[in-house]
N, C-alpha and C positions, 0 to 999 in steps of 0.2 A: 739189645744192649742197654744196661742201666748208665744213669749220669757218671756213674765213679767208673766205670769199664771205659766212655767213651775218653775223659779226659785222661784216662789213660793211653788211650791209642793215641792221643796227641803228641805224650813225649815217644812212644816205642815204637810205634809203627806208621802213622800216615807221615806222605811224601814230605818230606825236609823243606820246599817251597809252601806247601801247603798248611805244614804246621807253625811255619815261622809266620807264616801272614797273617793266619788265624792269631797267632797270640800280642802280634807286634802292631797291626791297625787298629784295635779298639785301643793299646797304648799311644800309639799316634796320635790320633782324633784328639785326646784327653790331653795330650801334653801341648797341642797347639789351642786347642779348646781355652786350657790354664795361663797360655802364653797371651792369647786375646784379650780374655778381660784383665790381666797384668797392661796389656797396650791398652785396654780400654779404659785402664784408669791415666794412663796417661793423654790418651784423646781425649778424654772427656777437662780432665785440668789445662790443657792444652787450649783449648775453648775458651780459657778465657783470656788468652795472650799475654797468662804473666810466668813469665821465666822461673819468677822463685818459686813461684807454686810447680810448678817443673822439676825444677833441682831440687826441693825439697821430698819430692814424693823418688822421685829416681834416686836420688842415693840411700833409700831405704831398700833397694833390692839386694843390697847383701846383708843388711839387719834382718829382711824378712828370710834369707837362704842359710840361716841359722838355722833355723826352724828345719828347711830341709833338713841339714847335717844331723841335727838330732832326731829325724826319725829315719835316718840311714842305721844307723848304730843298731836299731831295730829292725829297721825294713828291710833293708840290705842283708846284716848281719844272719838276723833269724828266718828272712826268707829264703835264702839262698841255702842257706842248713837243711829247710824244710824239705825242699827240694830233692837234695841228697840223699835225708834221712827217706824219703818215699823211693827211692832210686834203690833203697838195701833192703828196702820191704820194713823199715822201722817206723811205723805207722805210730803208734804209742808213745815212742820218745817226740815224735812229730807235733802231737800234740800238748804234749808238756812244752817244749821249745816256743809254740805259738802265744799261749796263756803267759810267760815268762818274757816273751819278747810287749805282750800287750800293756802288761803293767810295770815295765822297764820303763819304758815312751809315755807312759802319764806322771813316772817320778820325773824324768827329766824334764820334761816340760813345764812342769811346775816349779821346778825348779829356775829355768830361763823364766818364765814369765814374772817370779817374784823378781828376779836377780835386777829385766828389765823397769821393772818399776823402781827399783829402789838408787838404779845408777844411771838413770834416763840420760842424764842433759850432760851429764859426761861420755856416754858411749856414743850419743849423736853429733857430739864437739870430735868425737874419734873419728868420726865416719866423715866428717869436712862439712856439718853444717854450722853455719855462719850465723849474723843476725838477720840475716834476711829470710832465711830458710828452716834455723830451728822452731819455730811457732805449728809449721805445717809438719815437718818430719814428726814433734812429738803427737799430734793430732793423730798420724797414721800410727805412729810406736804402740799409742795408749789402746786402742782398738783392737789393729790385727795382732800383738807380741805381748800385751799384758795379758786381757780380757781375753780373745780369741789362740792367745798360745796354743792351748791345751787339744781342743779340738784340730788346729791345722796339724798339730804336728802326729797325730793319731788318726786323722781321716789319711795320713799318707802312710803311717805304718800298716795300717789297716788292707788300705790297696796295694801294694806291696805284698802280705802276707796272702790274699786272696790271689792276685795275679800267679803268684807258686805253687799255688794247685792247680793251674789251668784254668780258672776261672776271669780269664781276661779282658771279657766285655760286662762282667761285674766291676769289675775294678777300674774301668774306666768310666763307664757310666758313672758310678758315683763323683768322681774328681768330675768330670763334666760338667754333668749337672748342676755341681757347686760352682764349677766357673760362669756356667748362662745365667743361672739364679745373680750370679755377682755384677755378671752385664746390663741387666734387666735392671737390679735396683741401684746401681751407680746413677744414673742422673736423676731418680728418682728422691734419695736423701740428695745430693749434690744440688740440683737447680730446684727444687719443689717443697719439700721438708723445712730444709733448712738455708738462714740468710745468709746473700753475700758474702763471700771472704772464709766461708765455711765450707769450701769442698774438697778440700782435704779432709777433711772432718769425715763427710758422706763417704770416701772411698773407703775408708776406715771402717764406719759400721759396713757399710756394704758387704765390705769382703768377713769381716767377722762372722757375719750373720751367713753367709753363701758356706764356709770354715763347718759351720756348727751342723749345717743342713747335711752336709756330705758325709761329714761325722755318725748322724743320725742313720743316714740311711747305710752304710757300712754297719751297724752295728743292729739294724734291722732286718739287714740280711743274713746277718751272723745269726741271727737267732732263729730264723726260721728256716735257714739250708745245714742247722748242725750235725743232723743226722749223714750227712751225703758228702763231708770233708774233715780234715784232721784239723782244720783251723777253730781256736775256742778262744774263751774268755773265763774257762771255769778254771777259779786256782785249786780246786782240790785235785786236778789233775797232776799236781805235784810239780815240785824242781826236777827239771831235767839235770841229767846227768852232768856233773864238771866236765869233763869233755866239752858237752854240747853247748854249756854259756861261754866256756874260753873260744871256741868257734865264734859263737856270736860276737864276744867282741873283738877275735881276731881279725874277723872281716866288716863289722861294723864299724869300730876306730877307725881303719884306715879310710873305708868310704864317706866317715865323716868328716875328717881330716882334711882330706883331697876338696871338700867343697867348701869346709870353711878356709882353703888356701884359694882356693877360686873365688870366693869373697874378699879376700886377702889382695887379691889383687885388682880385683873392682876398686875396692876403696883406695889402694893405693891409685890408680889410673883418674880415680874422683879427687886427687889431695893433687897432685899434680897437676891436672885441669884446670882444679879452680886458681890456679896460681895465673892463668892465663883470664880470667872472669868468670863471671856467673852465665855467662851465653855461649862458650866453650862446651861449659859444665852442662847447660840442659843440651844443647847439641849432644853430645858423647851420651847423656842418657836417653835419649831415645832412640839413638843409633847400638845399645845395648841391649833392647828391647827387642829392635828392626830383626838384628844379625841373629835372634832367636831364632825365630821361625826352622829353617834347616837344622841348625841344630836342635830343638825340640823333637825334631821329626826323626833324628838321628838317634837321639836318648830313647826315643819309642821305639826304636826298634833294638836297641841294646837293651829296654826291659821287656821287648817280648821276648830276647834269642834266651838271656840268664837262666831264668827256669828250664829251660829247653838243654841247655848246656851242664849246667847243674846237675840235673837227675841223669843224664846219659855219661857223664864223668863218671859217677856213682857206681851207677848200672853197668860201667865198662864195654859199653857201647860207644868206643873212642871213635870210629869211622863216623858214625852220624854224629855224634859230639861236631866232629870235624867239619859236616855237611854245610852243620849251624852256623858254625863261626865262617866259614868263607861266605856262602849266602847272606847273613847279615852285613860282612864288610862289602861285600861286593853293591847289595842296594845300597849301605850307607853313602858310598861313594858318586854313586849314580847321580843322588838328591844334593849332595854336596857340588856337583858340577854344573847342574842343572840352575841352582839355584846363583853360582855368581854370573850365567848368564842373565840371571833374571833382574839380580840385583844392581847390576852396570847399567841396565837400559833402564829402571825406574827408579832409581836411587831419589830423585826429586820429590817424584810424587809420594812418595814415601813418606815422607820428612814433611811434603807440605801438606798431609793426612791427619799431621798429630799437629803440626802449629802456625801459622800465617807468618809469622817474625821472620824480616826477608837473610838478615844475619845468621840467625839461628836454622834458618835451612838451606843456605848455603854451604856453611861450615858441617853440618849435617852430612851431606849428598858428598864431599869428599872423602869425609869420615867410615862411609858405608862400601864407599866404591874401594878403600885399598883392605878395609877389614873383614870384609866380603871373599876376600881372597883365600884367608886361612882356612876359612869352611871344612873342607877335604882333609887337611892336614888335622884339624880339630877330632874330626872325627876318627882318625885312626890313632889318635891319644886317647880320648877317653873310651872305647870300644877297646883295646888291650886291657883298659883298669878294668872296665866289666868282665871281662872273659876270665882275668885270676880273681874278680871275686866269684864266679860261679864254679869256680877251681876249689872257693876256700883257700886259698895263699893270697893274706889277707896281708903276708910282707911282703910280695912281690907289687900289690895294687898301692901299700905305701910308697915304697919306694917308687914307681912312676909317678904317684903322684907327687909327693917331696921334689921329687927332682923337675916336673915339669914345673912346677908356683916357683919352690922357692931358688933352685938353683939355678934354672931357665929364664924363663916368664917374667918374673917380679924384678931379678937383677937385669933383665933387657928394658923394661921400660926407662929406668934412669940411664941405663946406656944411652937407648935413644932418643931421649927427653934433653940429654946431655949435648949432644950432637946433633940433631937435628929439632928440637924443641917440640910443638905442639903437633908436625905432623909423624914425626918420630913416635909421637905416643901411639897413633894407631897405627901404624906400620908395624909396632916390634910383634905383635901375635904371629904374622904370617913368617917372622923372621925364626919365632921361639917353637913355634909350633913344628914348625919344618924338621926344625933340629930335635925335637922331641920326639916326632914320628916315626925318625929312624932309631931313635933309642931305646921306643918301646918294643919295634920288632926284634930288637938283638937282642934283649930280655925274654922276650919270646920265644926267640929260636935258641936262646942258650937254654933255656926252660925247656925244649923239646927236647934235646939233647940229653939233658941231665934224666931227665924219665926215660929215655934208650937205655942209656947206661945203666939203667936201677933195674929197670925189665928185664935187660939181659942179665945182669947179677944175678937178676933170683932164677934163672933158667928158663919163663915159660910167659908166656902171653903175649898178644900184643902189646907196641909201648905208644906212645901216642908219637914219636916220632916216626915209627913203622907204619902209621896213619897216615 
């Protein structure tokens, strides 16, 4: 059996445990891999016990999840097309779709990186830094969002587009290894390179330089496995068919959307914060970091089920379609249970990992123990957004997402900000999430419904509610 037959039995034929774990743990690895040196840039600032440098580098995780959103529009969009398009046997349009999704994600990013340069010290006054904190935020801005834009935001489309041919432990290994490279030279520009009061600065080149490595080797391997996948870079491959870029951005938009509303409400949760102080503010950020972990693991496995989900949509192999989606939710659940035992008994150490300040990790260790709790509910919200974008109903994944930010989530925080003050802030998730939970299944299941009804119209097949 040749490489293209095997990663074919992937999506059609081997055991539905089998092929989920094969494509969802080398995403795993990769997304806690990327979550680490994200905490390692904050242990490492952490080290030097000063708060601002703290707050300063943590409320750049939703300026730096920009970056994500725009290589969703791409990544998400065009790979989950990809998918489909292999699922009808349209291998050809496959490849125009990838070549079009590739230089889509180098206009936009260039686009952010000029924009960031030129409206720096008002979009970082937008995000809640102060004078004690803009010096270090522009330090990380100038690095990883101007100079390194380009490269982050295309080593993730990249991985993404590979990940949807089955090639899963390519596509992580690259992010990887750009996260250990970032671990590796983090204290090395930080405490060695360069002087005191400069390590903001170091995580900055660090992670740029880790950005551009990943970049390289994605597109290293693009050149030398071109024979053996639909994935390219060559634009004489032509424009894919209108059809296939309104696809793209039908399902790209909304998954971009959905995370810059998820930024959307970081920053909002960081502007409320700091209304309590700058020791609140770094508390809450590195309990933003902490609560990763499960969820990363959970994202992993919602980009390994999509491709998997995608092409068997396609293919009309709606029962193992089916197989996917409860087997993903069912482990997602697992890791989300597992994990607020874990995080109730060591909430401390945790906290006292990334900083010694006996304030800042107490206020920490509360923070982790009630937000710790949504976990489960978290994950059966954003695992619904992925399953309609491997659908391509790229308005169904709006809407859950719309509705969880901005009708949910974002008005519960000032509910509970309002009402109960600073511990209201991290309670409302497990409050907004619960109620989202149930909202995405009823879309869901109204969503199965409506495809009964259309199946049976047309007289013949199964429908996926018949699944």
């Amino acid at each position: 059996m040749n490489e293209a037959e095997e990663k074919k039995g992937i999506f059609e034929s081997m055991p539905v445990p089998q092929a989920l774990r094969l494509m969802a743990v080398p995403m795993v690895i990769s997304q806690l891999i990327v979550l680490i040196y994200n905490m390692a840039d904050t242990f490492y600032v952490g080290r030097t016990n000063d708060p601002y440098m703290v707050a300063g580098i943590s409320m750049m995780l939703p300026v730096f999840n920009i970056t994500i959103s725009l290589a969703g529009i791409s990544g998400v969009g065009g790979g989950t097309l990809i998918s489909r398009l292999l699922g009808k046997g349209q291998e050809q349009e496959a490849r125009k779709v990838s070549a079009f999704s590739v230089y889509l994600a180098i206009a936009l990013a260039a686009v952010f990186s000029v924009s960031m340069l030129l409206f720096m010290n008002p979009l970082l006054s937008l995000v809640g830094a102060g004078e004690n904190t803009i010096v270090y935020a522009r330090h990380y801005t100038f690095c990883v969002l101007v100079i390194g834009g380009i490269p982050t935001v295309l080593s993730n489309v990249l991985s993404n587009l590979i990940r949807c041919v089955g090639y899963s432990k390519k596509a992580s290994f690259g992010i990887a290894m750009g996260g250990i490279l970032n671990i590796v030279l983090d204290p090395l520009f930080m405490f060695v390179i360069l002087p005191d009061g400069y390590q903001v600065l170091g995580v900055g080149i660090a992670t740029c330089i880790s950005n551009c490595v990943a970049c390289a080797y994605f597109l290293h391997f693009l050149h030398h496995s071109r024979e053996q996948h639909v994935i390219t870079l060559n634009p004489r491959e032509g424009m894919p068919e209108r059809e296939s870029i309104r696809s793209i951005l039908e399902v790209g938009i909304p998954s971009s959307v959905t995370v810059l509303l998820f930024d959307l409400d970081y920053v909002i949760l960081d502007r409320l914060m700091v209304t309590y102080g700058d020791i609140p503010l770094a508390a809450v950020g590195i309990v933003l970091k902490v609560e990763r972990f499960p969820l990363n693991v959970g994202i992993g496995i919602c980009q390994g089920m999509v491709p998997l989900v995608a092409y068997n949509f396609s293919s009309g192999n709606h029962e193992r379609m089916d197989s996917f989606i409860h087997c993903a939710r069912k482990t997602g659940l697992i890791v989300g249970l597992a994990s607020i035992c874990v995080y109730e008994l060591f909430a401390m150490q945790l906290m006292r990992f990334f900083i010694a300040d006996a304030q800042t990790v107490q206020l920490g260790t509360n923070f982790i123990r009630a937000r710790i709790l949504a976990t489960p509910m978290m994950f059966l919200c954003f695992s619904m957004v992925h399953v309609f974008n491997a659908f391509g109903d790229g308005r169904r994944a709006l809407f859950l997402g719309v509705t969880r930010w901005v009708v949910i989530n974002i008005p519960m925080l000032f509910v509970m900000n309002a009402l109960f003050g600073i511990y209201g802030l991290v309670w409302s998730q497990l409050i907004s999430d619960s109620i989202m939970a149930a909202v995405s299944f009823g879309v869901f299941h109204r969503y199965r419904i409506l495809q009964g009804t259309q199946a049976a119209s047309a007289g013949g097949g199964k429908s996926l509610r018949d699944t």
